[in-house]
Biopython code that builds the backbone (N, CA, C, O; Angstrom):
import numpy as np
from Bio.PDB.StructureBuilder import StructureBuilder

atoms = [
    (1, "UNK", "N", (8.627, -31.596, -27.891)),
    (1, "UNK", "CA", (8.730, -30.171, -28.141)),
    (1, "UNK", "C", (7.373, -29.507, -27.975)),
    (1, "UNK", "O", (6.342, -30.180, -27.957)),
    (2, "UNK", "N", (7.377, -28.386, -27.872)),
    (2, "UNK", "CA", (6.062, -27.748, -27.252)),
    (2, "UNK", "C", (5.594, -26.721, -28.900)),
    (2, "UNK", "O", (6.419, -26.716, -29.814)),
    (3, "UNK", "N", (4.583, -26.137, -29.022)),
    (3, "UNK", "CA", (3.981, -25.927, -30.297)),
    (3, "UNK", "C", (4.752, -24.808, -30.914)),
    (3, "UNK", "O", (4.874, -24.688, -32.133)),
    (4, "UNK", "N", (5.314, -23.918, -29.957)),
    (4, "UNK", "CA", (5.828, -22.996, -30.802)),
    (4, "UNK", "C", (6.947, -23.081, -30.725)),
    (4, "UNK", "O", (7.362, -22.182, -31.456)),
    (5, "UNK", "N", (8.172, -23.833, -30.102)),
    (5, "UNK", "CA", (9.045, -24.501, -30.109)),
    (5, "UNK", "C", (9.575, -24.981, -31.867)),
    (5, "UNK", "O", (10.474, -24.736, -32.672)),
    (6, "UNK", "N", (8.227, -25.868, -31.727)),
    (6, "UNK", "CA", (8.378, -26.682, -33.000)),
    (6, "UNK", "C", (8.031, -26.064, -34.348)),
    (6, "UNK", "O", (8.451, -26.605, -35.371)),
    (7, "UNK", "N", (7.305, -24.989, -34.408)),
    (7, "UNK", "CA", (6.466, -24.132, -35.773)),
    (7, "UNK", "C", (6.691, -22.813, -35.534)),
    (7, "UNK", "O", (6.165, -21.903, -36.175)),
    (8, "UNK", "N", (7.422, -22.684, -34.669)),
    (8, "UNK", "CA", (7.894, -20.827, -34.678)),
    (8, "UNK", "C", (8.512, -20.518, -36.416)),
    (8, "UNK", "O", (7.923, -19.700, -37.124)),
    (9, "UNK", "N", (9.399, -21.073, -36.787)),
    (9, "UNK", "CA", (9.242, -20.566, -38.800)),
    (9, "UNK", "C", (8.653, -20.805, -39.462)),
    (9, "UNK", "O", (8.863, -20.547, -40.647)),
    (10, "UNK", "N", (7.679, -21.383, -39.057)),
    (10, "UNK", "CA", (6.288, -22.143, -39.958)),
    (10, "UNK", "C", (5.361, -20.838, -39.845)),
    (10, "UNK", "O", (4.598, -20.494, -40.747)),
    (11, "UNK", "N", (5.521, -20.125, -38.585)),
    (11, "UNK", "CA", (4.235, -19.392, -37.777)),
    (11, "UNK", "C", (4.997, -17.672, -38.487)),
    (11, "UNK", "O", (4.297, -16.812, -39.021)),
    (12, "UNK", "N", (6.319, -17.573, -38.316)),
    (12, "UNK", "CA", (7.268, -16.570, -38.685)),
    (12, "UNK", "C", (7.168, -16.337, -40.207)),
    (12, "UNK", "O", (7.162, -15.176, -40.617)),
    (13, "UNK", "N", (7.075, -17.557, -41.224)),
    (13, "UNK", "CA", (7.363, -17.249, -42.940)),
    (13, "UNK", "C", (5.670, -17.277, -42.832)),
    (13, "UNK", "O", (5.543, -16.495, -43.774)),
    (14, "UNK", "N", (4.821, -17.444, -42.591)),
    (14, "UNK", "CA", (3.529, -17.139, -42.714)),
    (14, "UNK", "C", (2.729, -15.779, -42.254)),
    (14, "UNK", "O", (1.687, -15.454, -42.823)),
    (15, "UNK", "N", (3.267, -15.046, -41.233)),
    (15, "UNK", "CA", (3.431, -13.785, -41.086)),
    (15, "UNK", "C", (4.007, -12.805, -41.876)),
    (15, "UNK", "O", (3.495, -11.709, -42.105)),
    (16, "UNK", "N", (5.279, -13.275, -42.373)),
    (16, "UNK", "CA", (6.390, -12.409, -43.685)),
    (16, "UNK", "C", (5.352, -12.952, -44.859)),
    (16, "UNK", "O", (5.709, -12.415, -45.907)),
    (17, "UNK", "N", (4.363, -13.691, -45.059)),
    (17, "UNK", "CA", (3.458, -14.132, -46.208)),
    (17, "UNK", "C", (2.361, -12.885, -46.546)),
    (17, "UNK", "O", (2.011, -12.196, -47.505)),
    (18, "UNK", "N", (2.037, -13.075, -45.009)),
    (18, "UNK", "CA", (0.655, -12.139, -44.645)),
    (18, "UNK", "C", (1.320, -10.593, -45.142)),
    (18, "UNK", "O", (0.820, -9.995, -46.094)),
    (19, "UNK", "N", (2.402, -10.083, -44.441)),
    (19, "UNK", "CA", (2.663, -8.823, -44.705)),
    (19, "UNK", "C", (3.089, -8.498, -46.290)),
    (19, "UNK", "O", (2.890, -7.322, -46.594)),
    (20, "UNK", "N", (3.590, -9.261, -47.254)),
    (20, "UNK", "CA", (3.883, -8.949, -48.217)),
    (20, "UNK", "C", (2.922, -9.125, -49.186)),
    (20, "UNK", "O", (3.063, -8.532, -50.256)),
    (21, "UNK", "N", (1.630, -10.088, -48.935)),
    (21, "UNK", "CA", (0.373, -10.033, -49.389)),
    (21, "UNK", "C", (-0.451, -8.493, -49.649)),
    (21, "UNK", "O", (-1.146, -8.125, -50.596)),
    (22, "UNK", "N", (-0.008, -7.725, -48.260)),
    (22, "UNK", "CA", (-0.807, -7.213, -47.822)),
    (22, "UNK", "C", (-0.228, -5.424, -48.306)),
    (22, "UNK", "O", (-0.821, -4.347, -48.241)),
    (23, "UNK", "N", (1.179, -5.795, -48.784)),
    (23, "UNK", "CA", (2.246, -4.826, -49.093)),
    (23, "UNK", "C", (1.971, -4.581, -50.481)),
    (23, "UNK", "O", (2.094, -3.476, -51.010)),
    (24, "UNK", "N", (1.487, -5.937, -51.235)),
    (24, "UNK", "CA", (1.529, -5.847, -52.747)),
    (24, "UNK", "C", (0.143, -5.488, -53.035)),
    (24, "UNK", "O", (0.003, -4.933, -54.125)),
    (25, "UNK", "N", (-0.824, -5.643, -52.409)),
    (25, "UNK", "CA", (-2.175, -5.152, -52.588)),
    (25, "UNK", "C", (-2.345, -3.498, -52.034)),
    (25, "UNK", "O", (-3.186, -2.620, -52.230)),
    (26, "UNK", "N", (-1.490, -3.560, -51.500)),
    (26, "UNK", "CA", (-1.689, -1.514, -50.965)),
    (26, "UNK", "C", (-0.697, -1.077, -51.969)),
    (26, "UNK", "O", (-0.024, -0.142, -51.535)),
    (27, "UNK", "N", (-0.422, -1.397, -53.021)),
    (27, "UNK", "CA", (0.464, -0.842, -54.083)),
    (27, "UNK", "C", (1.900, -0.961, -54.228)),
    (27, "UNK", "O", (2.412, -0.836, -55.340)),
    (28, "UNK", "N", (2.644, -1.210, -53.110)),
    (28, "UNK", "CA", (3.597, -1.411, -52.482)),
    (28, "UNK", "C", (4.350, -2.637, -53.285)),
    (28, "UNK", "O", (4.791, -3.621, -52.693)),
    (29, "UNK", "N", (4.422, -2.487, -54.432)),
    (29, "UNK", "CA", (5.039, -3.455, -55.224)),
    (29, "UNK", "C", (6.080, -4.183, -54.697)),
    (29, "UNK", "O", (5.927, -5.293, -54.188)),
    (30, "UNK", "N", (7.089, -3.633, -54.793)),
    (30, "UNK", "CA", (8.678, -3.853, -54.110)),
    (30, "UNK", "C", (8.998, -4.211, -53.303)),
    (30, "UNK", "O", (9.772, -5.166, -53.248)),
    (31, "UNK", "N", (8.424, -3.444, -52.080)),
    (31, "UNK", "CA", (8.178, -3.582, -50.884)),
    (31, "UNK", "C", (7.644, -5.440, -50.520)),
    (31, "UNK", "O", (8.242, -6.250, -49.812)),
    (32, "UNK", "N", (6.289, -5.644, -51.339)),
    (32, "UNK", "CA", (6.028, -6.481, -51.325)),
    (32, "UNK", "C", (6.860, -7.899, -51.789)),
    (32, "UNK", "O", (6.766, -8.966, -51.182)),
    (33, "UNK", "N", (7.613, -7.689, -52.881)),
    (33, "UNK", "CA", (8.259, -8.778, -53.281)),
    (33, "UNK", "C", (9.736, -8.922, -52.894)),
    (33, "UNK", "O", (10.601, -9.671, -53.349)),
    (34, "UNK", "N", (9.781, -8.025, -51.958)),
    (34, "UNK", "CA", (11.271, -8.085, -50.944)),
    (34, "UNK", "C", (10.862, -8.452, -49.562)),
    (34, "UNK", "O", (11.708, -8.700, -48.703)),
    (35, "UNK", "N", (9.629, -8.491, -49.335)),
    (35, "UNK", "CA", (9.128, -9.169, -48.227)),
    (35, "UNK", "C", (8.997, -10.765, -48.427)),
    (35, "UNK", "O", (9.262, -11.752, -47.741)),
    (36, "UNK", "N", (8.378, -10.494, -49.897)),
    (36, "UNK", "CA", (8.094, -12.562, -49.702)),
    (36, "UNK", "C", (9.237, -13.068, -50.289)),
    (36, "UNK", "O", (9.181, -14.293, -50.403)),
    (37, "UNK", "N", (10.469, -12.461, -50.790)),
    (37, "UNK", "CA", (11.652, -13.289, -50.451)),
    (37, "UNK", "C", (12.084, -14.319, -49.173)),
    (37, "UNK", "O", (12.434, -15.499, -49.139)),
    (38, "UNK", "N", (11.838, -13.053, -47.922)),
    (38, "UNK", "CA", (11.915, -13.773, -46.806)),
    (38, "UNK", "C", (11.339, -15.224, -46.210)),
    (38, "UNK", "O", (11.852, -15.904, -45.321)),
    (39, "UNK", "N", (10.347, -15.444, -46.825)),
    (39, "UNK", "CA", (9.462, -16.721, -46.582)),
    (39, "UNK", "C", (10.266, -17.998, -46.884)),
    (39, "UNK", "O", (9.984, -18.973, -46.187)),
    (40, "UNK", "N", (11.405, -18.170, -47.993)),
    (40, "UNK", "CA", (11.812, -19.303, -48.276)),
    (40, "UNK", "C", (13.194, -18.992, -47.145)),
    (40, "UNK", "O", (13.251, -19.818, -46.234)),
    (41, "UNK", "N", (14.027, -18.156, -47.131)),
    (41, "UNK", "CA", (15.017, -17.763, -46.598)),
    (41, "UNK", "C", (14.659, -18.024, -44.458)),
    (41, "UNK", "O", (15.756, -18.225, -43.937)),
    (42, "UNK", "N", (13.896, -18.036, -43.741)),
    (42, "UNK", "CA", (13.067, -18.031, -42.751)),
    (42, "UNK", "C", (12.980, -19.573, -42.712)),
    (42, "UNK", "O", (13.624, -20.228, -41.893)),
    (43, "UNK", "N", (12.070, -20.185, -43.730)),
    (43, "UNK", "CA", (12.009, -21.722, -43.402)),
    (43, "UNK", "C", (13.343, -22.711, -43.665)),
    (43, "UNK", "O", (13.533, -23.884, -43.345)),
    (44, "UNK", "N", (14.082, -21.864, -44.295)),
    (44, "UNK", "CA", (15.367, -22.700, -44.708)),
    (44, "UNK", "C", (16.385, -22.558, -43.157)),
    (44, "UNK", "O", (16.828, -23.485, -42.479)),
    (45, "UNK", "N", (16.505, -21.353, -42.977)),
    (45, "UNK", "CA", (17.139, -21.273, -41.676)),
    (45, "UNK", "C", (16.063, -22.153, -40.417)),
    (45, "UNK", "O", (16.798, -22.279, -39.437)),
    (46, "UNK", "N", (15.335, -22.481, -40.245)),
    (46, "UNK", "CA", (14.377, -22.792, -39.501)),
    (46, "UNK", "C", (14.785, -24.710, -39.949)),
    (46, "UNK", "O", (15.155, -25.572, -39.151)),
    (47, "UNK", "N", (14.636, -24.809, -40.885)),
    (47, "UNK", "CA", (15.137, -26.348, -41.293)),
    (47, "UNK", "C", (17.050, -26.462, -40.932)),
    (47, "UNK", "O", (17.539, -27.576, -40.746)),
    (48, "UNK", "N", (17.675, -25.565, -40.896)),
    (48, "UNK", "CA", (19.316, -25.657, -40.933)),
    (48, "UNK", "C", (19.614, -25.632, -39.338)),
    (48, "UNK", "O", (20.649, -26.164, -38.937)),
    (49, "UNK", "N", (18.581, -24.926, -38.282)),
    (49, "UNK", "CA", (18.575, -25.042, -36.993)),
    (49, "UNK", "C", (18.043, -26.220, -36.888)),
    (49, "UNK", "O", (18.813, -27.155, -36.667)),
    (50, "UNK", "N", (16.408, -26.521, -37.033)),
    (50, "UNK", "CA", (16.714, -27.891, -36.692)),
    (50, "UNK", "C", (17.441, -29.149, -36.852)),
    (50, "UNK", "O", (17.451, -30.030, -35.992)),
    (51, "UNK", "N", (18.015, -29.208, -37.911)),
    (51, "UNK", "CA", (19.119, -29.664, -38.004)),
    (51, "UNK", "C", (19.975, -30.121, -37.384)),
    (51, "UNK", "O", (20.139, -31.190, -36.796)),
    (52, "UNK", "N", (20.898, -28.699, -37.633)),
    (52, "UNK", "CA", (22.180, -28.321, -35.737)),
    (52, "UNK", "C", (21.248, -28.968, -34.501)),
    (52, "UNK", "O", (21.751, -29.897, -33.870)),
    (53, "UNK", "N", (20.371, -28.666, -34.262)),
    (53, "UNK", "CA", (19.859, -29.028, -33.161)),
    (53, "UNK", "C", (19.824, -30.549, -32.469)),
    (53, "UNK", "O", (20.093, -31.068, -31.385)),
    (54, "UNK", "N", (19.342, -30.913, -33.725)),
    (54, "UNK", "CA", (19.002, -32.757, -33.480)),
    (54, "UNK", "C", (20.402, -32.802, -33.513)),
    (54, "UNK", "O", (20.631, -32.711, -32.307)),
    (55, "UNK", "N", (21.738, -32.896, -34.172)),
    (55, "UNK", "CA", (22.831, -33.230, -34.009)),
    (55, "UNK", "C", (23.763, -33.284, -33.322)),
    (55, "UNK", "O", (24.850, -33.860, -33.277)),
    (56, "UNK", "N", (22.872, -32.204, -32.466)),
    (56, "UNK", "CA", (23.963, -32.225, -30.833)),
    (56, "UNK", "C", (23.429, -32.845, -29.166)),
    (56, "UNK", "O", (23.826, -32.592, -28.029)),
    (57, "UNK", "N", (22.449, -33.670, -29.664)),
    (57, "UNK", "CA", (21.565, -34.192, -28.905)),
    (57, "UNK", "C", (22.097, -35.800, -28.769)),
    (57, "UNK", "O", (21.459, -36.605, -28.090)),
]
sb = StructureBuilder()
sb.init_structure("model")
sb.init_model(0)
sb.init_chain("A")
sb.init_seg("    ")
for serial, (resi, resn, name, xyz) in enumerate(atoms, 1):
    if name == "N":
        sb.init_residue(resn, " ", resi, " ")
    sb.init_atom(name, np.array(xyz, "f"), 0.0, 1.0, " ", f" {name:<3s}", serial, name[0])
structure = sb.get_structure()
């Protein structure tokens, strides 16, 4: 597999990390903690594809 192949939700829930970091420090409370929901939700789908994936191989 090639790098972003393999860490595109690794690279994706670390971006949704960065922005809700960055949401909760500009005051953006809410905003912020409805963003870093996404981070577990992102790697879980990201683990449930690879998954499917290997299984049809």
């Amino acid at each position: 597999m090639k790098f972003l192949d393999k860490y595109y939700p690794v690279i994706l829930a670390f971006v949704s990390f960065l922005l809700s970091v960055s949401l909760w420090f500009n005051g953006q409370k809410d905003e912020g903690m409805f963003v870093g929901i996404w981070v577990p939700s992102i790697l879980g789908f990201g683990i449930y594809f690879r998954i499917v994936n290997s299984h049809k191989s």
